[in-house]
Every structure is written in structure tokens, then in C-alpha cells.
PDB file of the backbone (N, CA, C, O) and the ligand in Angstrom, with CONECT records:
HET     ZN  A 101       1
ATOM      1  N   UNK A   1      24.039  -3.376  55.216  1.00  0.00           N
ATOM      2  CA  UNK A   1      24.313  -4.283  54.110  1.00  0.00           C
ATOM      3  C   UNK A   1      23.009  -4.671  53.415  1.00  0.00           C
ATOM      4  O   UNK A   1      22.816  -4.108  52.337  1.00  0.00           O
ATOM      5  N   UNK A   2      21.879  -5.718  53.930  1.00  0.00           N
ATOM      6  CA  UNK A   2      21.113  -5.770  53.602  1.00  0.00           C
ATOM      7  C   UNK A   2      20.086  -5.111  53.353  1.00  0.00           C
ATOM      8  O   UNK A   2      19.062  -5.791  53.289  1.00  0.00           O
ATOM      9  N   UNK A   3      19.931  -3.579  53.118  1.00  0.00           N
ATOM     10  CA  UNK A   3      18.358  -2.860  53.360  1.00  0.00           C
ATOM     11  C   UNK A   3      18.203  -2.807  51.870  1.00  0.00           C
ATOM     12  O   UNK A   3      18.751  -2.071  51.049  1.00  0.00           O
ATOM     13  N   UNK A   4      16.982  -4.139  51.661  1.00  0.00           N
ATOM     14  CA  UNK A   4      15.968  -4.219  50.792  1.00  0.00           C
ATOM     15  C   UNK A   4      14.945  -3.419  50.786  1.00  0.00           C
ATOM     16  O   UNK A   4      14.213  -3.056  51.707  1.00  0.00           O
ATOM     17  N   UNK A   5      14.952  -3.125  49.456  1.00  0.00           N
ATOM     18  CA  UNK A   5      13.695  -2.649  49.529  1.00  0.00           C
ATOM     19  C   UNK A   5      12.444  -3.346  48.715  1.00  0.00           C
ATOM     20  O   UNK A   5      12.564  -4.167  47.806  1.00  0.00           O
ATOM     21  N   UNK A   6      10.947  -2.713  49.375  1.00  0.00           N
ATOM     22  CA  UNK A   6       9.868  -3.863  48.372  1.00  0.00           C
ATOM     23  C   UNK A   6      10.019  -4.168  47.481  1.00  0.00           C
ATOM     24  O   UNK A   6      10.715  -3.347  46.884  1.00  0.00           O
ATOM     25  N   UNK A   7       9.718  -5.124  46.794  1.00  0.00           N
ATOM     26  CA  UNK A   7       9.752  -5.926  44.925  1.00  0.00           C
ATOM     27  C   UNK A   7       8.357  -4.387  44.575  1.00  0.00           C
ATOM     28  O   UNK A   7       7.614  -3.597  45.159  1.00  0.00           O
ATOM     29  N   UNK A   8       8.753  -4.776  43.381  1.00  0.00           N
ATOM     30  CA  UNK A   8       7.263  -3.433  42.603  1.00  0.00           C
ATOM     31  C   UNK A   8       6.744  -4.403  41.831  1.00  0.00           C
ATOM     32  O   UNK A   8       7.164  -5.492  41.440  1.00  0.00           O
ATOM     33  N   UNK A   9       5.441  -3.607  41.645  1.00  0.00           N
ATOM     34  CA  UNK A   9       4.038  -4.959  41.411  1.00  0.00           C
ATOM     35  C   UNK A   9       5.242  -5.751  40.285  1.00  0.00           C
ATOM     36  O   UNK A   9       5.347  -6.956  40.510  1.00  0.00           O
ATOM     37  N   UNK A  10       5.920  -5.345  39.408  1.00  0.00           N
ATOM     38  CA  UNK A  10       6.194  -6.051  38.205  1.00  0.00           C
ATOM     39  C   UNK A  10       7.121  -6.886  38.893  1.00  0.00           C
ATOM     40  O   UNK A  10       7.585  -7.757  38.158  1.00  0.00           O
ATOM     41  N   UNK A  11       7.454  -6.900  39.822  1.00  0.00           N
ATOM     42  CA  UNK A  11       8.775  -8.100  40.375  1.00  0.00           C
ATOM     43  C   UNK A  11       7.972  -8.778  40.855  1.00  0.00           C
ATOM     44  O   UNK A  11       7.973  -9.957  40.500  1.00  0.00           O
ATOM     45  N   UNK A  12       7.126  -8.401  41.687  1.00  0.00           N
ATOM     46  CA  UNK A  12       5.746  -9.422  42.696  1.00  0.00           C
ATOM     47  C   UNK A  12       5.534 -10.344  41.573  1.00  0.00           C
ATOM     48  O   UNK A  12       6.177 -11.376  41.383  1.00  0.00           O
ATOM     49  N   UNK A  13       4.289  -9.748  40.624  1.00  0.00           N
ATOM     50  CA  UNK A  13       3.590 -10.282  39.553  1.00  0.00           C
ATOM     51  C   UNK A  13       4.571 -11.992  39.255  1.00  0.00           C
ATOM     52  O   UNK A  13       4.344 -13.195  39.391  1.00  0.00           O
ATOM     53  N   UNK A  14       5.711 -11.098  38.787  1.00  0.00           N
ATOM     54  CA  UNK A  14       6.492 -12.365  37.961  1.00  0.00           C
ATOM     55  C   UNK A  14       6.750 -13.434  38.763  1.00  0.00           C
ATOM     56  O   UNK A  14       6.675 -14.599  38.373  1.00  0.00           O
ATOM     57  N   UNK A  15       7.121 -13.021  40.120  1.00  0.00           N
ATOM     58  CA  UNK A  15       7.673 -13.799  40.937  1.00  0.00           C
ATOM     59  C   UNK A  15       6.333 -15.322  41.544  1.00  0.00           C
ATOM     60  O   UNK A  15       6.196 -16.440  42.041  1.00  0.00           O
ATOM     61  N   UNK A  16       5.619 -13.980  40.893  1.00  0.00           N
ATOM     62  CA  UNK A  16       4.222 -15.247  41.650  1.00  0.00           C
ATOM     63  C   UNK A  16       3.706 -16.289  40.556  1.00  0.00           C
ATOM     64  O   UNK A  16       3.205 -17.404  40.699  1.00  0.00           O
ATOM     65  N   UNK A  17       4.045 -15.430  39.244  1.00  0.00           N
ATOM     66  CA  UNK A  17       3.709 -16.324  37.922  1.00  0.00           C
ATOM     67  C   UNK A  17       4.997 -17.684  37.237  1.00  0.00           C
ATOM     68  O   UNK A  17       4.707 -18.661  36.548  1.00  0.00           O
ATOM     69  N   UNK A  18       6.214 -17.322  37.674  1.00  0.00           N
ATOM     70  CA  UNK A  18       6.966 -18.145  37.323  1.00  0.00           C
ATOM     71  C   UNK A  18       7.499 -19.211  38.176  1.00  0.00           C
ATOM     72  O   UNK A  18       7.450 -18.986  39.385  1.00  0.00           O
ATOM     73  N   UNK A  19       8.042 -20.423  37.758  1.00  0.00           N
ATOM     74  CA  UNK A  19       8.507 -21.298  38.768  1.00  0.00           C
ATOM     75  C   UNK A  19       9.673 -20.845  39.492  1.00  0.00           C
ATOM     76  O   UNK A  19      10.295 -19.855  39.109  1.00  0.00           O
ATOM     77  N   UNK A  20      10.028 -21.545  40.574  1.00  0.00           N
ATOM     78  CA  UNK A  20      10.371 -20.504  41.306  1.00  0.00           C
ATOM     79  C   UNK A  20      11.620 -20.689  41.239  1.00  0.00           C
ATOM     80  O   UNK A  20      12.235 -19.722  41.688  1.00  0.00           O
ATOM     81  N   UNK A  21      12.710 -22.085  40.618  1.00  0.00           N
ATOM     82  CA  UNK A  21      13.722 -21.458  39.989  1.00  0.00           C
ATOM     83  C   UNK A  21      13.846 -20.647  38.752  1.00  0.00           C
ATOM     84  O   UNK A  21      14.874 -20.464  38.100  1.00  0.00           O
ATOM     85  N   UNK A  22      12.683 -20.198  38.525  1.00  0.00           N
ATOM     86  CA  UNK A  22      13.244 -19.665  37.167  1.00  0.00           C
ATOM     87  C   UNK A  22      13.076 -17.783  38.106  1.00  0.00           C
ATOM     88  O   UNK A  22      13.866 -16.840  38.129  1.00  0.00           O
ATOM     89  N   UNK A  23      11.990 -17.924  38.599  1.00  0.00           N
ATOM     90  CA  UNK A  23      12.016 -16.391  39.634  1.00  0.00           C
ATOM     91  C   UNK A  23      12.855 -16.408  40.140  1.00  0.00           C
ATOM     92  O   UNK A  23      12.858 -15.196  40.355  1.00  0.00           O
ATOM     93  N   UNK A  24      14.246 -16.942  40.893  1.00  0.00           N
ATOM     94  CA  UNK A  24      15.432 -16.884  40.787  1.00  0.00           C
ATOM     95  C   UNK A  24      15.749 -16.489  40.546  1.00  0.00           C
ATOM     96  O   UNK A  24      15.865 -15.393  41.095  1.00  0.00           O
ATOM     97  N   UNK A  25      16.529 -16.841  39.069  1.00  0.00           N
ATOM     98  CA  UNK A  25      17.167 -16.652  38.048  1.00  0.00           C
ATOM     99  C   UNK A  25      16.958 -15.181  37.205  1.00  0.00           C
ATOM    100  O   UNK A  25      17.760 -14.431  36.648  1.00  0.00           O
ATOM    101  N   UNK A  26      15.534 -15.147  37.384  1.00  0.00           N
ATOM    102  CA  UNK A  26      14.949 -13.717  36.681  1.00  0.00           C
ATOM    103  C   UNK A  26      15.573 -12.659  38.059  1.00  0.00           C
ATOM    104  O   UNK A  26      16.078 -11.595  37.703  1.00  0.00           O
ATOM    105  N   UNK A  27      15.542 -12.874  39.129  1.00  0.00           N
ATOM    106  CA  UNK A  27      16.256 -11.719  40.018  1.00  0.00           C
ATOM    107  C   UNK A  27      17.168 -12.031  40.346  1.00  0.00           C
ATOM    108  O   UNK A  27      17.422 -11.477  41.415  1.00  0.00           O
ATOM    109  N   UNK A  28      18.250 -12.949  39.899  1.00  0.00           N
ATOM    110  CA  UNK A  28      19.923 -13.018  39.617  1.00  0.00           C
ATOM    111  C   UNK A  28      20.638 -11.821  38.527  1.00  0.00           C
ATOM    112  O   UNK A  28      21.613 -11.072  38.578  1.00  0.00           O
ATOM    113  N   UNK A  29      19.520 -12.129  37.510  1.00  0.00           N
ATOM    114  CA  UNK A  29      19.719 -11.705  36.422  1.00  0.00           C
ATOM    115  C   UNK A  29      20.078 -10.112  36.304  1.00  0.00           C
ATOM    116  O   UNK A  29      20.997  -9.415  35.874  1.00  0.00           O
ATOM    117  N   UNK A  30      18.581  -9.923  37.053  1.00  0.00           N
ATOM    118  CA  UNK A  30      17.966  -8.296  36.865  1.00  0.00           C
ATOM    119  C   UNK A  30      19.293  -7.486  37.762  1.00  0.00           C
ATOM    120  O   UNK A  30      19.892  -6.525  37.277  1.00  0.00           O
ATOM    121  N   UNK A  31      19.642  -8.118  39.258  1.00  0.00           N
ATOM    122  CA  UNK A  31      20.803  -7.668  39.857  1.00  0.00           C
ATOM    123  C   UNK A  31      21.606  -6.911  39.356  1.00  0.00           C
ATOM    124  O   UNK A  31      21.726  -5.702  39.550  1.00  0.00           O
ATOM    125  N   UNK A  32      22.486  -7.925  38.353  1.00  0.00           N
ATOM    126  CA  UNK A  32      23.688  -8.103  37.204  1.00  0.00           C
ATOM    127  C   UNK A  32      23.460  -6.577  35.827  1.00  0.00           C
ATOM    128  O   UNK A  32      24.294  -6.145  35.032  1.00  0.00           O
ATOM    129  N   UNK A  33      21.899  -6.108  36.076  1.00  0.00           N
ATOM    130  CA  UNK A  33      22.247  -5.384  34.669  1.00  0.00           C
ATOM    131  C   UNK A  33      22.140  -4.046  35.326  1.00  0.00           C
ATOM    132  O   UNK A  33      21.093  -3.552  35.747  1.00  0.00           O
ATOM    133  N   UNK A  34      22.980  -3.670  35.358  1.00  0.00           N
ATOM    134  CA  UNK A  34      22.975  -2.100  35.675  1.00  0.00           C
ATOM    135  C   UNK A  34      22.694  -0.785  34.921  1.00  0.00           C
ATOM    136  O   UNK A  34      23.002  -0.731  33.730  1.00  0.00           O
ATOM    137  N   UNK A  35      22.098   0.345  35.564  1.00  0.00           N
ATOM    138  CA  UNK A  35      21.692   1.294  34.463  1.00  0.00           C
ATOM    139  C   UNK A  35      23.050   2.363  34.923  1.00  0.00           C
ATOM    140  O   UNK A  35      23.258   2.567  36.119  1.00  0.00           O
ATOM    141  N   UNK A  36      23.689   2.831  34.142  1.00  0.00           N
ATOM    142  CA  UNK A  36      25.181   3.529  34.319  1.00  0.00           C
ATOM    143  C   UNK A  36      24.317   5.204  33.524  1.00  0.00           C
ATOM    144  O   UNK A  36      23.748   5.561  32.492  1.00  0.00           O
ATOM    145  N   UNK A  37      24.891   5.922  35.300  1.00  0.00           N
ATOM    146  CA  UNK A  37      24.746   7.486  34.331  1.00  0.00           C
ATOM    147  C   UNK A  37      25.906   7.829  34.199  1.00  0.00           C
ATOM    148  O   UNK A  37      26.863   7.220  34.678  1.00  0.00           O
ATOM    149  N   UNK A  38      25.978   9.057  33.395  1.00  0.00           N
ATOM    150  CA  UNK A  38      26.881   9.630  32.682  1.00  0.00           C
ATOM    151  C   UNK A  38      27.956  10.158  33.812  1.00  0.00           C
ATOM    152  O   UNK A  38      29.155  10.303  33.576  1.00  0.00           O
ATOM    153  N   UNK A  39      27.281  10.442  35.170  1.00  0.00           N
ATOM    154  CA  UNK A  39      27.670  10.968  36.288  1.00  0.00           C
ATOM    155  C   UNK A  39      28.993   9.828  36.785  1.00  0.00           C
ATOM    156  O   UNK A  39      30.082  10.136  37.270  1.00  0.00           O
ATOM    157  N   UNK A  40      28.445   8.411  36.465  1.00  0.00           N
ATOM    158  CA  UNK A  40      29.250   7.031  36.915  1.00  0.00           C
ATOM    159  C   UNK A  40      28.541   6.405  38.156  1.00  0.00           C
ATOM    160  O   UNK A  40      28.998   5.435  38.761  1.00  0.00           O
ATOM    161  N   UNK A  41      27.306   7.091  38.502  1.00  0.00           N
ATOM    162  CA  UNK A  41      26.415   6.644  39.334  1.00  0.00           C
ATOM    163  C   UNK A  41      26.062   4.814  38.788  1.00  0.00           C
ATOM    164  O   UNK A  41      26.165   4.403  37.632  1.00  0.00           O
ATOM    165  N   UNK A  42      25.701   4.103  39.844  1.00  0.00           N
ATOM    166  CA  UNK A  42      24.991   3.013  38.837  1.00  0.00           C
ATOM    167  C   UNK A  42      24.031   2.331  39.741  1.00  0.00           C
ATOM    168  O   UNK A  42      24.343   2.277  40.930  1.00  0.00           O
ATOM    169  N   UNK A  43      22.724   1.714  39.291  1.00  0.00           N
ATOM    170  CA  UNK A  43      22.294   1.617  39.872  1.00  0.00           C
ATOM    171  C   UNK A  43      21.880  -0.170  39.129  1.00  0.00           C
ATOM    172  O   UNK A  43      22.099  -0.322  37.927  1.00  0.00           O
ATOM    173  N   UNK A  44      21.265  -1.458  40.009  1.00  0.00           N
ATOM    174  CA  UNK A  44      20.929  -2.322  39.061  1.00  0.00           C
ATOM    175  C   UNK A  44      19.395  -2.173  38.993  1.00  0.00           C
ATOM    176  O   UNK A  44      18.598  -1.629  39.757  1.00  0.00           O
ATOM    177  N   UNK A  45      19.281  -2.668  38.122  1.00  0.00           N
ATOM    178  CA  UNK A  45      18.002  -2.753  37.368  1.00  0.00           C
ATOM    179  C   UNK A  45      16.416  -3.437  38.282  1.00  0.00           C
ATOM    180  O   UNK A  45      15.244  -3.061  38.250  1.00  0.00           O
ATOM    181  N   UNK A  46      17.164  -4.648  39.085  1.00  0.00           N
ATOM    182  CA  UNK A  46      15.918  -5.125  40.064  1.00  0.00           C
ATOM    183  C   UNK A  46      16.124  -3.997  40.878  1.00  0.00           C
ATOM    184  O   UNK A  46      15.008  -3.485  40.957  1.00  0.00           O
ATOM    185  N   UNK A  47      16.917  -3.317  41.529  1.00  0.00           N
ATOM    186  CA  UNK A  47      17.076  -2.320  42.530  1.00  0.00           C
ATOM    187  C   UNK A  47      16.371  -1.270  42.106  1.00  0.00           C
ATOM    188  O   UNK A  47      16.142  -0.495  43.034  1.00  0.00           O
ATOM    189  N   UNK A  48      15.822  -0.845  40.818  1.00  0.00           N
ATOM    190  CA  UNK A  48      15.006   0.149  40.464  1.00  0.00           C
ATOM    191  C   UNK A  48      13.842  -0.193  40.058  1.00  0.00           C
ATOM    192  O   UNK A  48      13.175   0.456  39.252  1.00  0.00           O
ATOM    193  N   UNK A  49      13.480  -1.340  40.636  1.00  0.00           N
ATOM    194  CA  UNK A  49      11.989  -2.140  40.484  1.00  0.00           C
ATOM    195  C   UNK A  49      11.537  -2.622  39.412  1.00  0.00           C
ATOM    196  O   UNK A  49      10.401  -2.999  39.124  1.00  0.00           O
ATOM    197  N   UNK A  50      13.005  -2.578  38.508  1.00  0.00           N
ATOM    198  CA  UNK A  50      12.928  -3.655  37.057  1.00  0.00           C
ATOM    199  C   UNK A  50      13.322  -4.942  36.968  1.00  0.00           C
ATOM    200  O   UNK A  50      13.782  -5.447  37.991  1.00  0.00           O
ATOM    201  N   UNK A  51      13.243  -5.672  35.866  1.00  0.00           N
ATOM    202  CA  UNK A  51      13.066  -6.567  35.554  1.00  0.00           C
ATOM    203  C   UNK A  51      13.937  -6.677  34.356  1.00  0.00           C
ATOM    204  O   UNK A  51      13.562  -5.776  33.606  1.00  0.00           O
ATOM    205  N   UNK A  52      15.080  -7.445  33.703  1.00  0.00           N
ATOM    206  CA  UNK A  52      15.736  -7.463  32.816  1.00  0.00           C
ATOM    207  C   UNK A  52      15.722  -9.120  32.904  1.00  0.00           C
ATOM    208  O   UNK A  52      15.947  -9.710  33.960  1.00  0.00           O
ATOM    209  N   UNK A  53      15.457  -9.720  31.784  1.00  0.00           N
ATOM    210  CA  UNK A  53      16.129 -11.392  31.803  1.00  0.00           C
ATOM    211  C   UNK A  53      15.919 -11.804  30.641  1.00  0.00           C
ATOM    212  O   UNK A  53      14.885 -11.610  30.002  1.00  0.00           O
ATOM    213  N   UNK A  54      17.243 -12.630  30.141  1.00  0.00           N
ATOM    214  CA  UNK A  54      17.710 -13.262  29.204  1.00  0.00           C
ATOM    215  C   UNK A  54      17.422 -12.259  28.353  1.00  0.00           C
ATOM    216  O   UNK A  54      16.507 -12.541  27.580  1.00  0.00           O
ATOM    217  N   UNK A  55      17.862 -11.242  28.234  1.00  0.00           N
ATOM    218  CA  UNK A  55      17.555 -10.393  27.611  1.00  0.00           C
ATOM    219  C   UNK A  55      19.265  -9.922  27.057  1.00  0.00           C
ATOM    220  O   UNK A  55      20.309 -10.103  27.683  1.00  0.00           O
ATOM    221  N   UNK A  56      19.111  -9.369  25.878  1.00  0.00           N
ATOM    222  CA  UNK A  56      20.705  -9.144  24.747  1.00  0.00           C
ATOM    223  C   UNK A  56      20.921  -7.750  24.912  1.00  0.00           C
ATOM    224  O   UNK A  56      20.438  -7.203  25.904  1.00  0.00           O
ATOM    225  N   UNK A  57      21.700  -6.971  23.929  1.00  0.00           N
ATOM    226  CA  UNK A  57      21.850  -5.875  24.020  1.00  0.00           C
ATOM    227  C   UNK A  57      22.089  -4.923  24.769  1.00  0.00           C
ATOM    228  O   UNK A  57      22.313  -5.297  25.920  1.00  0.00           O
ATOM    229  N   UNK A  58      22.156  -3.496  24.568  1.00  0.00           N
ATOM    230  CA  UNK A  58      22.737  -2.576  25.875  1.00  0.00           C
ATOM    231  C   UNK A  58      21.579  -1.454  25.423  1.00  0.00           C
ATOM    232  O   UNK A  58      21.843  -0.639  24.540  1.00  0.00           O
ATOM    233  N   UNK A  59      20.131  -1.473  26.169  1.00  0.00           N
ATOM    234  CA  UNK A  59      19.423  -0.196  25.428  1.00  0.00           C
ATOM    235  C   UNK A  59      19.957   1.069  26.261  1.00  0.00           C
ATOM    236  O   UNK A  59      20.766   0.948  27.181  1.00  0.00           O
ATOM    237  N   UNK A  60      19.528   2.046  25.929  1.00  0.00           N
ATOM    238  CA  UNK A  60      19.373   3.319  26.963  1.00  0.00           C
ATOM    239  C   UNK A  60      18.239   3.729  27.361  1.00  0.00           C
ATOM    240  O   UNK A  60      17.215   3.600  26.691  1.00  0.00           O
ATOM    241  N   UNK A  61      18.296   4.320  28.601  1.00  0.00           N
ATOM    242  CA  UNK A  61      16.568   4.886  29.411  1.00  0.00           C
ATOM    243  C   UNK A  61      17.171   6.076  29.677  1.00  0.00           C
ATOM    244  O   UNK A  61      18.378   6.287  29.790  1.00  0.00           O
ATOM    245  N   UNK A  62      16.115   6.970  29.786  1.00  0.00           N
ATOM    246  CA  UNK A  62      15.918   7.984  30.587  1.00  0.00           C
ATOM    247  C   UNK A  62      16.145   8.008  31.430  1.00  0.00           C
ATOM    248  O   UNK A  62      17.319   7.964  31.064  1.00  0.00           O
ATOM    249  N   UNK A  63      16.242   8.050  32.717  1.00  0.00           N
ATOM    250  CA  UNK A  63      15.992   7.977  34.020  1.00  0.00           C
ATOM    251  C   UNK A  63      16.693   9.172  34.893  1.00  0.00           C
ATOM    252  O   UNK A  63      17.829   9.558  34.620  1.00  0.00           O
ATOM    253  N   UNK A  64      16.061   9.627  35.772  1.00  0.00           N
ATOM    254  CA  UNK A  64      16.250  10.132  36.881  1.00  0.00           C
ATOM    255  C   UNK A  64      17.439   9.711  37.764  1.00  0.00           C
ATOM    256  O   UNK A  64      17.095   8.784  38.497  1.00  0.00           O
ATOM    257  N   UNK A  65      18.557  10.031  37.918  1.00  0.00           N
ATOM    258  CA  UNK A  65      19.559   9.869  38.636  1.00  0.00           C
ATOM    259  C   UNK A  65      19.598  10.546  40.315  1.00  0.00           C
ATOM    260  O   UNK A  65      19.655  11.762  40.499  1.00  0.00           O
ATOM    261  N   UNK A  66      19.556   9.523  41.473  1.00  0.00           N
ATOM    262  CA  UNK A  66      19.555   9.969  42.495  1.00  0.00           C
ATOM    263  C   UNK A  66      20.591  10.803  43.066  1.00  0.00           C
ATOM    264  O   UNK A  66      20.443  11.735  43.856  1.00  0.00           O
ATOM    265  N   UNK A  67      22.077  10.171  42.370  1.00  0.00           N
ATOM    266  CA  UNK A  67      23.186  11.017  42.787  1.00  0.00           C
ATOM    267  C   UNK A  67      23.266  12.567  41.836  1.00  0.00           C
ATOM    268  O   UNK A  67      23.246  13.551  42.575  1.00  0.00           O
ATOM    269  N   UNK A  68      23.325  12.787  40.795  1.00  0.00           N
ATOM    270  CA  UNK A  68      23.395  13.577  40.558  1.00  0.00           C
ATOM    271  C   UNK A  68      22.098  14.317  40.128  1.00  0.00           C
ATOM    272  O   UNK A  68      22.244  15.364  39.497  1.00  0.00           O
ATOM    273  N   UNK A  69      20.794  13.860  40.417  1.00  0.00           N
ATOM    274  CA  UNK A  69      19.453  14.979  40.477  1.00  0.00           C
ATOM    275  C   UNK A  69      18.980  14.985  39.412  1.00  0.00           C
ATOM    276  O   UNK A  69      17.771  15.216  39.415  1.00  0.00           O
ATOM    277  N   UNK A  70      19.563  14.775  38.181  1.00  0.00           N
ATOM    278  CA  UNK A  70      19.139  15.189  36.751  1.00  0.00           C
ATOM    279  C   UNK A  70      18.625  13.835  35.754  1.00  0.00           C
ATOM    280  O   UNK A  70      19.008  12.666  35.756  1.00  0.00           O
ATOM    281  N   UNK A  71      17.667  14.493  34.978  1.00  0.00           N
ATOM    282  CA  UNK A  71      17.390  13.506  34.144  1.00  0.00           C
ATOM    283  C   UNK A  71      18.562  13.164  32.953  1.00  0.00           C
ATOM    284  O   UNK A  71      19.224  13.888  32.210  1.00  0.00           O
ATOM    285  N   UNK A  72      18.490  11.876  33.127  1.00  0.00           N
ATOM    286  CA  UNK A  72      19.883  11.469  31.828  1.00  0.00           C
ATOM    287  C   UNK A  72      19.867  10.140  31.394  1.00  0.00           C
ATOM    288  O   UNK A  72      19.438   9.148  31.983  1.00  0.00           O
ATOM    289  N   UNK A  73      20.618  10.284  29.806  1.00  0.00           N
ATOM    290  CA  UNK A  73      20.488   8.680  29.807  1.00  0.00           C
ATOM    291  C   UNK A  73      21.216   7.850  30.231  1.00  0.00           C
ATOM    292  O   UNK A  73      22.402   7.981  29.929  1.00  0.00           O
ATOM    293  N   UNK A  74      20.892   6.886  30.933  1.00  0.00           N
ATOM    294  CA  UNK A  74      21.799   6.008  31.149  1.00  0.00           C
ATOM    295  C   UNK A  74      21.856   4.180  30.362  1.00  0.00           C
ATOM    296  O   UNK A  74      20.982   3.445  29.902  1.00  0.00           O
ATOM    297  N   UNK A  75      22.694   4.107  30.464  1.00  0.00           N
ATOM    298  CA  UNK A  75      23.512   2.681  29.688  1.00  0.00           C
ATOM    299  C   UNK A  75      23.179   1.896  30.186  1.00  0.00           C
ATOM    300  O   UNK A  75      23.518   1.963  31.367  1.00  0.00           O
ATOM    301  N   UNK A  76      22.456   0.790  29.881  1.00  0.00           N
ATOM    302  CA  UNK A  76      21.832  -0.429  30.184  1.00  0.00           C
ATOM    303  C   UNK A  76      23.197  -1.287  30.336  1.00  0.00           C
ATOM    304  O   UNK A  76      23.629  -1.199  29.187  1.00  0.00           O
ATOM    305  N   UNK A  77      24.036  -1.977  30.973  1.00  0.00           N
ATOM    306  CA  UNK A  77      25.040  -2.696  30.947  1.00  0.00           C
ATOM    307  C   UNK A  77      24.896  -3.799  31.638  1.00  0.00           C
ATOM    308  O   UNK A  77      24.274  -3.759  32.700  1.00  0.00           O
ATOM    309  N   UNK A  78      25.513  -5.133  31.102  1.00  0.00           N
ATOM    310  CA  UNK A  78      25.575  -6.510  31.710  1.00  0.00           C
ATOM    311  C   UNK A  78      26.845  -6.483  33.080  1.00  0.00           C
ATOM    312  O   UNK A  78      28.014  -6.590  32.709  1.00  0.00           O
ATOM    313  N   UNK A  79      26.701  -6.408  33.889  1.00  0.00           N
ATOM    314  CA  UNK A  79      28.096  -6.616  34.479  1.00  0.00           C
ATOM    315  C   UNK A  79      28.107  -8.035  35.687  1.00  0.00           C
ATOM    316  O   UNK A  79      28.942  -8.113  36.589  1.00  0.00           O
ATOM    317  N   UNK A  80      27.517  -8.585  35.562  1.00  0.00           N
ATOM    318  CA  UNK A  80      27.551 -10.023  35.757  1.00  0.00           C
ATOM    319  C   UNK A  80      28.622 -11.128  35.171  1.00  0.00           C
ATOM    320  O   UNK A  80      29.478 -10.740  34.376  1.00  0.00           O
ATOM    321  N   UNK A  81      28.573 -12.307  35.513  1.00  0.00           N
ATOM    322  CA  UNK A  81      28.940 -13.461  34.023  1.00  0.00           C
ATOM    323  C   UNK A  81      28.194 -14.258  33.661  1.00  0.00           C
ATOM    324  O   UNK A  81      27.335 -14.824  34.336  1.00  0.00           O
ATOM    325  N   UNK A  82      28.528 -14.447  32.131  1.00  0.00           N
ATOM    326  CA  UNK A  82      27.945 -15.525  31.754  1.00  0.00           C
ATOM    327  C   UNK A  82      28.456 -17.021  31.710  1.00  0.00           C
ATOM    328  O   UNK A  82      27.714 -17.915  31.304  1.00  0.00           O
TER     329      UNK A  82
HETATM  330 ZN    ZN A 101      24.010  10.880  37.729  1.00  0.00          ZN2+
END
């Protein structure tokens, strides 16, 4: 259930620069936004050593998909609530 893995410098960094409910909130957040491949793989966004908060929109990335091997874009999506 639980196997975390390390924060990456950019989760560290923030976590050490912001108060610490708001570093919270910034890795509540990041959880909630998932990058969706085309495959239906999904992965969230702190889980890929990002960082998403209070942040709008649905961009697309590149990224490397573990389940299906290939580079593709995937869909930035909120699936949290507000
Ligand atoms: Zn895939």
C-alpha cells in the first residue's frame, strides 16, 4: 500500500521553502492531478516527482509511459475535488 517513493529536489526544495500547511496542500494537490496516457495508464503528478498547485487548465506533456513503454502525450487532468 504504502511504497513511497523519495520527494525529487523540486518537492524537497518547496517543501522546505513553504509553510508547512501550505506544503500540504501543495502535495494534496499535486496527488489529485494526474497525467492520463492514451494507453489509460495514469499516473499522479507528485508520484512523478512533480509539482502541480492551484494551478487551472488541462496542459499536455510528453512523457514516457511505464505501462505501455512509449513516448506519448498525456492529459494533464484534475481528478480530485474542489
Ligand atoms: Zn501508456
Amino acid at each position: 500500500m504504502n511504497r513511497e517513493q523519495p520527494l525529487s529536489r523540486a518537492q524537497r526544495l518547496f517543501k522546505w521553502i513553504l509553510p508547512r500547511s501550505w506544503g500540504e496542500s501543495m502535495e494534496a494537490e499535486s496527488r489529485q492531478w494526474m497525467a492520463e496516457c492514451p494507453c489509460g495508464h495514469a499516473r499522479s503528478i507528485w508520484e512523478m516527482g512533480g509539482i502541480r498547485w492551484k494551478a487551472a487548465g488541462q496542459p499536455r506533456k510528453l512523457l514516457l509511459c511505464p505501462n505501455c513503454g512509449k513516448m506519448h502525450w498525456h492529459k494533464v487532468v484534475w481528478r480530485g475535488k474542489r
